[in-house]
DSSP file (Angstrom, degrees, kcal/mol; ACC not computed):
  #  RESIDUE AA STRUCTURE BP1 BP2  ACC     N-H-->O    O-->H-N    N-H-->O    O-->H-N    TCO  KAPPA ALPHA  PHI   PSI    X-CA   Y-CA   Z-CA
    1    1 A X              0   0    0      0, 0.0     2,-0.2     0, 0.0     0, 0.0   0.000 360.0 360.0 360.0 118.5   38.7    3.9  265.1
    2    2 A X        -     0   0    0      1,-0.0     2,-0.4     0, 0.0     0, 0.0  -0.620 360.0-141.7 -83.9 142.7   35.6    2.0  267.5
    3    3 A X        -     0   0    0     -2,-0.2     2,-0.4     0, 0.0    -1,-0.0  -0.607   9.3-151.7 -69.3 136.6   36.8    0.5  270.6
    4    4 A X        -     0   0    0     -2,-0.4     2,-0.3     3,-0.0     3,-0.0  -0.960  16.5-135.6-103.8 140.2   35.2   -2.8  271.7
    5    5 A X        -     0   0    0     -2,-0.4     0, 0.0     1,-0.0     0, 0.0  -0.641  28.0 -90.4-115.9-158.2   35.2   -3.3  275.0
    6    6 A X        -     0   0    0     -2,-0.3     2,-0.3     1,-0.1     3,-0.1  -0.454  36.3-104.3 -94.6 160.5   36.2   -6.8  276.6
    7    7 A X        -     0   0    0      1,-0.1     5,-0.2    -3,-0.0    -1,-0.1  -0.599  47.3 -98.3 -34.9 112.5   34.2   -9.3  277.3
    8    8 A X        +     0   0    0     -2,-0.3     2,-0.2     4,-0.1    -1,-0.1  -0.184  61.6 158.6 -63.6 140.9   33.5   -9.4  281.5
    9    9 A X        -     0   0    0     -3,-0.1     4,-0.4     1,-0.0    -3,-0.0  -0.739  61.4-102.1-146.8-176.3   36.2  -12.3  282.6
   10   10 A X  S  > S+     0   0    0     -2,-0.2     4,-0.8     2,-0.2     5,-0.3   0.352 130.1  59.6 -94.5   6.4   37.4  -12.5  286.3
   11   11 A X  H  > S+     0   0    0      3,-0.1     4,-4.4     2,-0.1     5,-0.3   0.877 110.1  48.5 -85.2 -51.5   41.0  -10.6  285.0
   12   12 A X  H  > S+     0   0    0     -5,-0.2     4,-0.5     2,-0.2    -2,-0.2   0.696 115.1  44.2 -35.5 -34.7   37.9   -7.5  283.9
   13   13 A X  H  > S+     0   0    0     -4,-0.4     4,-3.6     2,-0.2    -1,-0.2   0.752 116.0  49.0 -81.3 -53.6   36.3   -7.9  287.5
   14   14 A X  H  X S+     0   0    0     -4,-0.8     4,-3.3     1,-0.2     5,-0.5   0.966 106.9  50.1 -74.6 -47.3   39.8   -7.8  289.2
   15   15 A X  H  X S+     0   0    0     -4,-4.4     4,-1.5    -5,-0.3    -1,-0.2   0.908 109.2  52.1 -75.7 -17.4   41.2   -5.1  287.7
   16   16 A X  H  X S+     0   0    0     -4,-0.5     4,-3.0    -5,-0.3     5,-0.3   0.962 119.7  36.5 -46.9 -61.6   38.0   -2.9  288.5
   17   17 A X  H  X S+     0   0    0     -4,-3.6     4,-0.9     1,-0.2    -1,-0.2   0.890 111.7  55.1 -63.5 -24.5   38.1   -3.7  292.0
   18   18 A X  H  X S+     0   0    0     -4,-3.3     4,-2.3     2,-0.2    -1,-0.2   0.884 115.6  46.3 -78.6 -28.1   42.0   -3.8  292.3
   19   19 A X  H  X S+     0   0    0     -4,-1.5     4,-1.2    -5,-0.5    -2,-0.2   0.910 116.1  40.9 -68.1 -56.5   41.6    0.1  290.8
   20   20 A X  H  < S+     0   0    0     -4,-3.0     4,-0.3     2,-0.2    -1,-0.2   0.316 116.4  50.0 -93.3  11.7   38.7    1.4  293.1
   21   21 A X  H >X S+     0   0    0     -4,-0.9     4,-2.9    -5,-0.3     3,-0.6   0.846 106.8  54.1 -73.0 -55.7   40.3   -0.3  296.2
   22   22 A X  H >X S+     0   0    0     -4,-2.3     3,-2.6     2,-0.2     4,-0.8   0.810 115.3  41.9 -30.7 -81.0   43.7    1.3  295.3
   23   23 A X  H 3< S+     0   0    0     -4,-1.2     4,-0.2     1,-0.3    -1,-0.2   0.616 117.8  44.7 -78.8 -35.8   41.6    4.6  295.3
   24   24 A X  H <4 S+     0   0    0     -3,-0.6    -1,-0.3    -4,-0.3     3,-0.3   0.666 108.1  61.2 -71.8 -31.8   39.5    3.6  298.6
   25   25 A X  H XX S+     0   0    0     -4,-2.9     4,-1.6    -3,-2.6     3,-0.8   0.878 105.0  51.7 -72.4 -32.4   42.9    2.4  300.3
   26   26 A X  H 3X S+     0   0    0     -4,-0.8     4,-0.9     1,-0.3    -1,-0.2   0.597 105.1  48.3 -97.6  -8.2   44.1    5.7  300.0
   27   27 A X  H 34 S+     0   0    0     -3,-0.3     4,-0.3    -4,-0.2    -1,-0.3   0.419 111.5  49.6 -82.6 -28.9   41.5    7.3  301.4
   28   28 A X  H <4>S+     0   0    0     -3,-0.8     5,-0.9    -4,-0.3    -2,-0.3   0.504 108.2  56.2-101.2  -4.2   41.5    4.9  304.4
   29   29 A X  H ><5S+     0   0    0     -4,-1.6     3,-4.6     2,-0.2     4,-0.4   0.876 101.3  57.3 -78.2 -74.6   45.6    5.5  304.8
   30   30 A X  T 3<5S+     0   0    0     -4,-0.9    -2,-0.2     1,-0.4    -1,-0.2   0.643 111.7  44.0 -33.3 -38.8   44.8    9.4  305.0
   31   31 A X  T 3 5S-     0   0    0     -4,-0.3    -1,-0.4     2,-0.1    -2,-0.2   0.323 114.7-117.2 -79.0   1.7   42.4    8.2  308.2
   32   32 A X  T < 5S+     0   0    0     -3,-4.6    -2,-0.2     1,-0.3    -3,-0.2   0.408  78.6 108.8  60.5   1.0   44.9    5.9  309.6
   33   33 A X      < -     0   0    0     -5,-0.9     2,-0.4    -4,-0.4    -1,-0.3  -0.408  56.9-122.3-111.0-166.7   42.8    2.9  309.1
   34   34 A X    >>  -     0   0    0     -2,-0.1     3,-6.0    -3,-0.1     4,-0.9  -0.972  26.2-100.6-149.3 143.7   42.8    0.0  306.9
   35   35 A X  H >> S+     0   0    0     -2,-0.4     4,-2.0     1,-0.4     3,-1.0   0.687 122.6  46.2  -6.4 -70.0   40.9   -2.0  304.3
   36   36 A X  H 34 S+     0   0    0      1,-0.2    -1,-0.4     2,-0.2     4,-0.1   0.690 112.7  51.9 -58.1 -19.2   39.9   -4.7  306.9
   37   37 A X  H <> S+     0   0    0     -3,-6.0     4,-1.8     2,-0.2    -1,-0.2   0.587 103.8  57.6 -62.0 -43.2   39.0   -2.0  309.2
   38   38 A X  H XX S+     0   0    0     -3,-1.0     3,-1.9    -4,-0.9     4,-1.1   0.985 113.9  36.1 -78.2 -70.9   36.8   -0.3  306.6
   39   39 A X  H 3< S+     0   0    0     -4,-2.0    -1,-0.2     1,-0.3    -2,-0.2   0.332 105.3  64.8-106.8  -3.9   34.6   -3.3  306.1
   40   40 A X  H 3> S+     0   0    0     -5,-0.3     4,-4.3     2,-0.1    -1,-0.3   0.777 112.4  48.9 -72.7 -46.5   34.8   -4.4  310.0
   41   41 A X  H <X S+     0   0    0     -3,-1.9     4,-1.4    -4,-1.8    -2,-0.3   0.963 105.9  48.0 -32.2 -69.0   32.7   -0.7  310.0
   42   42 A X  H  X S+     0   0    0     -4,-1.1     4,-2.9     1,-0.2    -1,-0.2   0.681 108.7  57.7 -71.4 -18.3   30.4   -1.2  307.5
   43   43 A X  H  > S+     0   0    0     -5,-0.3     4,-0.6     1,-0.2    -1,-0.2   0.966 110.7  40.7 -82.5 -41.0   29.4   -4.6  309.1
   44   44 A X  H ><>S+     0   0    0     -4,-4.3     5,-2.6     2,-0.2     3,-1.0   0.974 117.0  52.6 -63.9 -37.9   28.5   -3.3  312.5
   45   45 A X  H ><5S+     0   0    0     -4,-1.4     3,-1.0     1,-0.2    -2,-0.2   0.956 115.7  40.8 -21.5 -81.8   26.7   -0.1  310.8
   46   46 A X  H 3<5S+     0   0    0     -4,-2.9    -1,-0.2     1,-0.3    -2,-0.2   0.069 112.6  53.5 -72.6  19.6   25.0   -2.2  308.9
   47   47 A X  T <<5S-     0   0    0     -3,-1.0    -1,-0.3    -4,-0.6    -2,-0.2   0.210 128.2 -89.9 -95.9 -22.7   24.2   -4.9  311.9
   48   48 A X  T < 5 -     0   0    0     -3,-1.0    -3,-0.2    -4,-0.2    -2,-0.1   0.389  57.7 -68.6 153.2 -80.2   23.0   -2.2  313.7
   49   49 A X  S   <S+     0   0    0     -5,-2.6    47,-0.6    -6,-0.1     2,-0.3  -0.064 126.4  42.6  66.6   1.0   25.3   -0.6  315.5
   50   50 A X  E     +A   95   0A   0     -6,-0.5     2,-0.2    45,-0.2    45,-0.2  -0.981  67.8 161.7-149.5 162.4   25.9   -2.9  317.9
   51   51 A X  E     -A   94   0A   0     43,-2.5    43,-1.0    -2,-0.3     5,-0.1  -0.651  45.5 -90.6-179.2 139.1   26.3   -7.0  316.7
   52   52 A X  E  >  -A   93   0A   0     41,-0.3     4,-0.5    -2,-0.2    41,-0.3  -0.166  42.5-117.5 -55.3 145.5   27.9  -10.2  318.7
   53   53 A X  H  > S+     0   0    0     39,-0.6     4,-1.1     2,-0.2     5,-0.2   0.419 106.4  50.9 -92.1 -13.5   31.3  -10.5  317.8
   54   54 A X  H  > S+     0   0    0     38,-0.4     4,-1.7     2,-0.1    -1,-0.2   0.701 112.5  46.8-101.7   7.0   31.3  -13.8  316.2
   55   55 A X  H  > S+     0   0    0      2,-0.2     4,-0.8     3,-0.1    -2,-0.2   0.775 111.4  51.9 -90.6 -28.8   28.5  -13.0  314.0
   56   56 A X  H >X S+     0   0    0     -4,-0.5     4,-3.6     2,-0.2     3,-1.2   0.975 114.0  44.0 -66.9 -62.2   30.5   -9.8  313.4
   57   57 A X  H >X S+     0   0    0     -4,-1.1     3,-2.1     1,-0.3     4,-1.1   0.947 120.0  48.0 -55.1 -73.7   34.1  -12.3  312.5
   58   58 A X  H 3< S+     0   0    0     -4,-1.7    -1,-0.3     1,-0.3     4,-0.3   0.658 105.2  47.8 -67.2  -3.2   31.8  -14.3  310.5
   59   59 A X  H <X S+     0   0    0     -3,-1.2     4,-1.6    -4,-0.8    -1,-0.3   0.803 119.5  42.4 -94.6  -9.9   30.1  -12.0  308.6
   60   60 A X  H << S+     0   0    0     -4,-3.6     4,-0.5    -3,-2.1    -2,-0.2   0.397 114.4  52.1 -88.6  -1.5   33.9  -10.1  307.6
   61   61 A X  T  <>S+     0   0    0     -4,-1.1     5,-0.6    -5,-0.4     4,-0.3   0.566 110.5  50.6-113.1  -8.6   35.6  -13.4  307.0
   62   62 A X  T  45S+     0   0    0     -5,-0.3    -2,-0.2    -4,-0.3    -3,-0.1   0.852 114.4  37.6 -72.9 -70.9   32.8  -14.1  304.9
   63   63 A X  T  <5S+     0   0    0     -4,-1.6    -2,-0.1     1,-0.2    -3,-0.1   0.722 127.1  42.4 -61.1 -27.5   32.9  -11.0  302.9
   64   64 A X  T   5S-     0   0    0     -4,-0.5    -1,-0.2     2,-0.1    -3,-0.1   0.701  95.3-134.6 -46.2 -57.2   36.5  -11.1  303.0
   65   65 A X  T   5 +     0   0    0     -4,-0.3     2,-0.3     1,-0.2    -3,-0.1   0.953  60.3 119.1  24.7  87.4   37.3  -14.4  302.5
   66   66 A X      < -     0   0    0     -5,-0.6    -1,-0.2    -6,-0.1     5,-0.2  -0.998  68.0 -82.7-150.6 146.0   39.8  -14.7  305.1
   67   67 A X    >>  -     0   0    0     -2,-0.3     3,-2.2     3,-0.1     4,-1.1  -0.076  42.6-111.4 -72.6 166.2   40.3  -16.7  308.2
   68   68 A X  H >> S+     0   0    0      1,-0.3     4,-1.4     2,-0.2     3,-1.3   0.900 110.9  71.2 -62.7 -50.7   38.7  -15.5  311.3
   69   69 A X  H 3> S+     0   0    0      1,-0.3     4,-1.1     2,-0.2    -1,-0.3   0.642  98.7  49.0 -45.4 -25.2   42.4  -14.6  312.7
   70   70 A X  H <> S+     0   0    0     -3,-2.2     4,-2.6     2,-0.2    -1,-0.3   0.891 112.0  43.0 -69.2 -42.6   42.6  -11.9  310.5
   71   71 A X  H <X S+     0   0    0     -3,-1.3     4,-1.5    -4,-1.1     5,-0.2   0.977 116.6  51.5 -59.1 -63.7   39.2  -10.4  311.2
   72   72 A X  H  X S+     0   0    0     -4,-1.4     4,-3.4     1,-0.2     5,-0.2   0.848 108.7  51.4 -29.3 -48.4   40.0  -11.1  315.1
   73   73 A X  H  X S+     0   0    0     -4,-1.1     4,-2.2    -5,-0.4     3,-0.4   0.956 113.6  44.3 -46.5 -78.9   43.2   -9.3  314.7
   74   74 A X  H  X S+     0   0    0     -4,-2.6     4,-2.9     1,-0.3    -2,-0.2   0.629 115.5  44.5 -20.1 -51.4   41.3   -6.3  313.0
   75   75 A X  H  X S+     0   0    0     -4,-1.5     4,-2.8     1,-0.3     5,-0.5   0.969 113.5  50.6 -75.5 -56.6   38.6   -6.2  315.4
   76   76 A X  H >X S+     0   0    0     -4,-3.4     4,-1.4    -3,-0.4     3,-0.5   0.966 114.4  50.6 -44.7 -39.2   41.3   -6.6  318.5
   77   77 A X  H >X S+     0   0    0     -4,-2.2     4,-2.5     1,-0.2     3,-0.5   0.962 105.5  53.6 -64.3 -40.4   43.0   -3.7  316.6
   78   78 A X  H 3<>S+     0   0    0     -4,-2.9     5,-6.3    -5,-0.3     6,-3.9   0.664 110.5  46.1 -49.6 -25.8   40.0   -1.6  316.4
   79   79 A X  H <<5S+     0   0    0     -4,-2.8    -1,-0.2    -3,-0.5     3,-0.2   0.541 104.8  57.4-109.5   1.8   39.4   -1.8  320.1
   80   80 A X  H <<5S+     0   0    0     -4,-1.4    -2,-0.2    -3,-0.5    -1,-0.2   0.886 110.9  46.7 -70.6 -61.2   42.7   -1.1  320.9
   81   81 A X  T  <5S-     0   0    0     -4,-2.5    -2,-0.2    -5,-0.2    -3,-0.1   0.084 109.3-122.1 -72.8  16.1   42.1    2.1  318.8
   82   82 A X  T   5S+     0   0    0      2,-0.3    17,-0.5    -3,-0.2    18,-0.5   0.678  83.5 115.8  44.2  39.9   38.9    2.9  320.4
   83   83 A X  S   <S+     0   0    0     -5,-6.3    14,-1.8     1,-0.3     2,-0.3   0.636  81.3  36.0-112.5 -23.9   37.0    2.9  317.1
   84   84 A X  E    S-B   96   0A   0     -6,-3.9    -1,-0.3    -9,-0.2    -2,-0.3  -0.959  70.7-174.9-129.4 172.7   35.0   -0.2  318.4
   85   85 A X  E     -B   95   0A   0     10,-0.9    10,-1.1    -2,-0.3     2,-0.3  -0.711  33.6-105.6-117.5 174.8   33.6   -1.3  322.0
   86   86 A X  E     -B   94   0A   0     -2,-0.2     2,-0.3     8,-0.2     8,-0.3  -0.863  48.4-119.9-103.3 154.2   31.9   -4.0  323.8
   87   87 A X        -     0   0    0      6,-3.3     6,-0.3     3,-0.6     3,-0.2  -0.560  14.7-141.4 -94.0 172.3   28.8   -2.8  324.2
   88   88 A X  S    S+     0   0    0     -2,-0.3     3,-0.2     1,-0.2    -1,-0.2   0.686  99.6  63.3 -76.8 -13.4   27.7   -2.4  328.0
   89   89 A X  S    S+     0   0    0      1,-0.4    -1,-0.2     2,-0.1     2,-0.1   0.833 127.1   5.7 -99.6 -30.0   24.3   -3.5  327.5
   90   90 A X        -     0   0    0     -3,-0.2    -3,-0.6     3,-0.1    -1,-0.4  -0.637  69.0-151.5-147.1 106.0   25.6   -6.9  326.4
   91   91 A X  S    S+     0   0    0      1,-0.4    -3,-0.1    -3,-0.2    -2,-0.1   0.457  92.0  57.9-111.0 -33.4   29.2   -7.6  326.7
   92   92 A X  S    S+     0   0    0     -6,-0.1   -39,-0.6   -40,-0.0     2,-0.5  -0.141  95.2  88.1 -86.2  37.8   29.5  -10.1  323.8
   93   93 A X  E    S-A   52   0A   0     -6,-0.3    -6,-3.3   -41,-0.3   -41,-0.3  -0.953  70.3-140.1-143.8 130.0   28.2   -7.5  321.5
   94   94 A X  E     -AB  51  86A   0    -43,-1.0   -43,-2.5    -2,-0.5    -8,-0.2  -0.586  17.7-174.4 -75.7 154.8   30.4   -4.7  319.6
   95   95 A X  E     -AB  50  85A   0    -10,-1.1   -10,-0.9   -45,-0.2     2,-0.4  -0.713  27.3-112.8-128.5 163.4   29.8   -1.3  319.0
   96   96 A X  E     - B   0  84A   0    -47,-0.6   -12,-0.2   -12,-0.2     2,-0.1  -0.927  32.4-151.4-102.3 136.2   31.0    1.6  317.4
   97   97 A X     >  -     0   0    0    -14,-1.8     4,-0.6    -2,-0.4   -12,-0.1  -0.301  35.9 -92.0 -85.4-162.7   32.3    4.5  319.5
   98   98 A X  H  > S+     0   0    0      2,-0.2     4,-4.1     1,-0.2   -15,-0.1   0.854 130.1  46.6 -61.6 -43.9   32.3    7.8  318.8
   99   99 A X  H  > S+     0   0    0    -17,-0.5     4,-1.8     1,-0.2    -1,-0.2   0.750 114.9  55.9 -77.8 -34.3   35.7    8.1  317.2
  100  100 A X  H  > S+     0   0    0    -18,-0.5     4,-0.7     2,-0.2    -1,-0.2   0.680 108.2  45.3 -72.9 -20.4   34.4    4.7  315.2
  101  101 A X  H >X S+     0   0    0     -4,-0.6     4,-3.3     2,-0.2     3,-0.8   0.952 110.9  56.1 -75.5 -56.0   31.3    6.5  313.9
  102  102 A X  H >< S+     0   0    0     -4,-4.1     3,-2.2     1,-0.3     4,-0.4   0.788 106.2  48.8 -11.6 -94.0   33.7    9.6  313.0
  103  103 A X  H 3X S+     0   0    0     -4,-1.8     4,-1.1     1,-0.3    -1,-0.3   0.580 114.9  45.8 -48.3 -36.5   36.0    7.5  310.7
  104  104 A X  H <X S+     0   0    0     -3,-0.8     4,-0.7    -4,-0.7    -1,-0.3   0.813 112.3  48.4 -91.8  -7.6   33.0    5.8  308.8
  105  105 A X  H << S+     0   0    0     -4,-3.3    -2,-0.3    -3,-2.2    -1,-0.2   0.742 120.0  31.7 -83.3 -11.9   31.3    8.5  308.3
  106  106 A X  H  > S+     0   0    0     -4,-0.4     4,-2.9     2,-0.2     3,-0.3   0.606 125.4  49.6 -93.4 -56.8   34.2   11.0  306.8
  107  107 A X  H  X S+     0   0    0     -4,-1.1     4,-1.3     1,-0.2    -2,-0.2   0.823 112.3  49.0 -71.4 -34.8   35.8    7.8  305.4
  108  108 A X  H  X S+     0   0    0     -4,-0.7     4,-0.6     2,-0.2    -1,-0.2   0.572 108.8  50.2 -81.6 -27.9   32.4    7.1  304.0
  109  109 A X  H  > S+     0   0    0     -3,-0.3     4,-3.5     2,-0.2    -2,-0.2   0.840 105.1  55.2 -69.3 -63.0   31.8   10.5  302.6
  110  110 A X  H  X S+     0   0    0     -4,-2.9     4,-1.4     2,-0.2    -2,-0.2   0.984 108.3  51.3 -40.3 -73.5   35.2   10.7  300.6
  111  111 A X  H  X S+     0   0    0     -4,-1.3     4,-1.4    -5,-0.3    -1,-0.2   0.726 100.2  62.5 -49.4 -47.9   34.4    7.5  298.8
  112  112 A X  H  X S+     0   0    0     -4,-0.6     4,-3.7     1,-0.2     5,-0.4   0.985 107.1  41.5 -51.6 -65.4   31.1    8.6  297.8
  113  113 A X  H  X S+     0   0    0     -4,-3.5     4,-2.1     1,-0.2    -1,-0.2   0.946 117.7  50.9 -37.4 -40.8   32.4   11.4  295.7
  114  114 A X  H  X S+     0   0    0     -4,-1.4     4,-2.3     1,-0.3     3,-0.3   0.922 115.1  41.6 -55.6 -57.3   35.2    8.8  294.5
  115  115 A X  H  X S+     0   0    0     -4,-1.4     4,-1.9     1,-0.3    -1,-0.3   0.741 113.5  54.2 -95.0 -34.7   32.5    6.3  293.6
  116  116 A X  H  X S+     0   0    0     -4,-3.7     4,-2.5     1,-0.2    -1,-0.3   0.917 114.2  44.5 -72.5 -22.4   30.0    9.3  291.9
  117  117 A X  H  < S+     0   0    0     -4,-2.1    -2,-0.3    -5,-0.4    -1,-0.2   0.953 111.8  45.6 -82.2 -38.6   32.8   10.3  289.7
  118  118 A X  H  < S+     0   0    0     -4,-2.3    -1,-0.2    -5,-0.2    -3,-0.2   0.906 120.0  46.3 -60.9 -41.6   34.1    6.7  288.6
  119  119 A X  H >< S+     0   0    0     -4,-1.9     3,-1.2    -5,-0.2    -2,-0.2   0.968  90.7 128.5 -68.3 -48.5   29.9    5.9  288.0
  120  120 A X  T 3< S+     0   0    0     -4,-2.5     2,-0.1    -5,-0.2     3,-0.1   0.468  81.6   6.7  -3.1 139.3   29.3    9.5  286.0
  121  121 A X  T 3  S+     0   0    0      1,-0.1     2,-0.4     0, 0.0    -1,-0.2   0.343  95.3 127.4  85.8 -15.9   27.9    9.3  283.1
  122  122 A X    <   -     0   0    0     -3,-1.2     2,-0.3    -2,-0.1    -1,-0.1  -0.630  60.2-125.3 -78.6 123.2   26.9    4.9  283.4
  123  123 A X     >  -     0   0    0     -2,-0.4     4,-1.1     1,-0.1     0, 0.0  -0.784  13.0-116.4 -73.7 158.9   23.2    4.6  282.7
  124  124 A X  H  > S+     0   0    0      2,-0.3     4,-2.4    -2,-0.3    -1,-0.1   0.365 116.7  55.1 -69.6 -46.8   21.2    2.9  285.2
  125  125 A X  H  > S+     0   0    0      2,-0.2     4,-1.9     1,-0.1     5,-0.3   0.766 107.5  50.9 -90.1 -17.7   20.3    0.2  282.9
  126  126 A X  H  > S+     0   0    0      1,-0.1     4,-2.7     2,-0.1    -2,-0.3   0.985 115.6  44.2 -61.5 -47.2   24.1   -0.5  282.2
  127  127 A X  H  X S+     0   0    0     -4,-1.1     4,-2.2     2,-0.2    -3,-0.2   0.880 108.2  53.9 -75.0 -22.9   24.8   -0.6  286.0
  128  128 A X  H  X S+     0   0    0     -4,-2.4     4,-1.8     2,-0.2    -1,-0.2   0.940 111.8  49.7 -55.9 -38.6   21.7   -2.8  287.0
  129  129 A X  H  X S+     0   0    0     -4,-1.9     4,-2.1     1,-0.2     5,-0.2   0.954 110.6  44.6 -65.7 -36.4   22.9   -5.4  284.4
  130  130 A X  H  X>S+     0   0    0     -4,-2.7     4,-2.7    -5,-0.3     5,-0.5   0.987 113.3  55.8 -65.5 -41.0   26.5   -5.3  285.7
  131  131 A X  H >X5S+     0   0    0     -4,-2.2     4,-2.7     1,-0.3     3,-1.7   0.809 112.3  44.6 -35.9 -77.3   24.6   -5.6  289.6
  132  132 A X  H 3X5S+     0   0    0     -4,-1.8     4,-1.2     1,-0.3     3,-0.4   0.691 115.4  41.9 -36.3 -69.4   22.8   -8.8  288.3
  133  133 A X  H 3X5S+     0   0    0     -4,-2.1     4,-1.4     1,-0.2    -1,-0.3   0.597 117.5  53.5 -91.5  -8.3   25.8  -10.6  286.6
  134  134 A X  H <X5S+     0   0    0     -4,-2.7     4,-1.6    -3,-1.7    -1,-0.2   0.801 113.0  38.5 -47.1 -53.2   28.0   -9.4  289.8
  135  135 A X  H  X<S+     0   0    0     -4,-2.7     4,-0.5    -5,-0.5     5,-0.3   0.773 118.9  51.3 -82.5  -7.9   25.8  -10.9  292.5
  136  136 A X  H >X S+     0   0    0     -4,-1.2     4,-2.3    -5,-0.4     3,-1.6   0.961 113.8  41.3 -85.8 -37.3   25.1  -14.1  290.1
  137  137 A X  H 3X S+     0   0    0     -4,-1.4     4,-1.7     1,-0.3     5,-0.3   0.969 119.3  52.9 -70.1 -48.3   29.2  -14.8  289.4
  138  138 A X  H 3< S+     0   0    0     -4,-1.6     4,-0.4     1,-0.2    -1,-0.3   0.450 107.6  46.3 -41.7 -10.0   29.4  -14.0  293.2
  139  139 A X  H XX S+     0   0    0     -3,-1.6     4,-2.2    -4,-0.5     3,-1.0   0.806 112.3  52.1-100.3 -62.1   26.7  -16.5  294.3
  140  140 A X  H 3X S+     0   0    0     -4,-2.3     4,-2.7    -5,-0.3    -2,-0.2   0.862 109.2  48.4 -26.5 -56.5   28.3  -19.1  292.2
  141  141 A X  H 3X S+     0   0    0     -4,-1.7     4,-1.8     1,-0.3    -1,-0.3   0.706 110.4  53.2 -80.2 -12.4   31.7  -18.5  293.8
  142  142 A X  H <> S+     0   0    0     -3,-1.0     4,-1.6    -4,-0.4    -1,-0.3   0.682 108.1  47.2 -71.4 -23.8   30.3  -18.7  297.0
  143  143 A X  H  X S+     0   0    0     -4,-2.2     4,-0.5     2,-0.2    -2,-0.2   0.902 111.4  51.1 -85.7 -34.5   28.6  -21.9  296.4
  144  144 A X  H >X S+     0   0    0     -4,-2.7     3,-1.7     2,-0.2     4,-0.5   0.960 109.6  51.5 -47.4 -53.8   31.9  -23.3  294.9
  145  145 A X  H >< S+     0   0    0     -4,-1.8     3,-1.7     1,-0.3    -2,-0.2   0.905 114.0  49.9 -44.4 -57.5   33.8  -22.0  298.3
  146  146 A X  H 3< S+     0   0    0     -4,-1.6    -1,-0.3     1,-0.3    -2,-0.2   0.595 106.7  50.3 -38.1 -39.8   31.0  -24.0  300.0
  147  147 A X  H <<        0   0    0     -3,-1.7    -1,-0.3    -4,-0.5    -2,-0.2   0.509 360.0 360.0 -84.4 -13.9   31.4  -26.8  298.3
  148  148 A X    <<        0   0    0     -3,-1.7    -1,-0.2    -4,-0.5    -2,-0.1   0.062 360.0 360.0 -67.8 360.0   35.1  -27.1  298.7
């Protein structure tokens, strides 16, 4: 008996992400941190390492899409937990400390097996076509958000 498989919808989209978050949340429990945490990381990482903290809120409420108190929160939580600073060199600037590098890099590591093992086996030209109709519904829905 052939399978078909579905037509890409947003219920096809959601349940992919809602499946490899689940698998990524759990990863980030086992560190003590959390979802919003993880991606508060990846934005200064990729900033940098160091990036003013409302370019930091907006670029995680962005990615998010969530109001800047929730990002604030995070970031307030983060620096409570010494995973981020202000950096000394400029005071309205975050950083990662040490303990903040730790946790994305270990955190960062895990996931990569998670993420080769879900991919296994996809050719290259299957996942560039999903890239391309990912970043297109996602530009779309950002220009509807925009428009709103």
């Amino acid at each position: 008996m052939a399978t078909t498989a579905p037509t890409v919808n947003g219920r096809v989209i959601a349940l992919a992400h809602y499946a490899a978050r689940a698998l990524l949340e759990g990863v980030l429990v086992s560190h003590g941190a959390t979802f919003h945490q993880s991606v508060t990381l990846r934005a200064v990482v990729v900033a940098g390492e160091s990036v003013g903290r409302d370019e930091l809120v907006a670029d995680v409420t962005g990615s998010l899409k969530t109001g800047e108190p929730v990002v604030r929160g995070a970031i307030e939580e983060m620096t409570a937990a010494k995973l981020l600073e202000a950096d000394p060199a400029e005071t309205s600037r975050m950083r990662l400390t040490d303990s903040g590098r730790d946790l994305y890099e270990s955190t960062t590591a895990e996931t990569a097996e998670i993420s080769a093992r879900l991919y296994a086996g996809i050719p290259d030209e299957d996942l560039a076509i999903a890239g391309r109709v990912l970043n297109l519904i996602t530009e779309r829905a950002n220009a509807e958000l925009a428009g709103a």
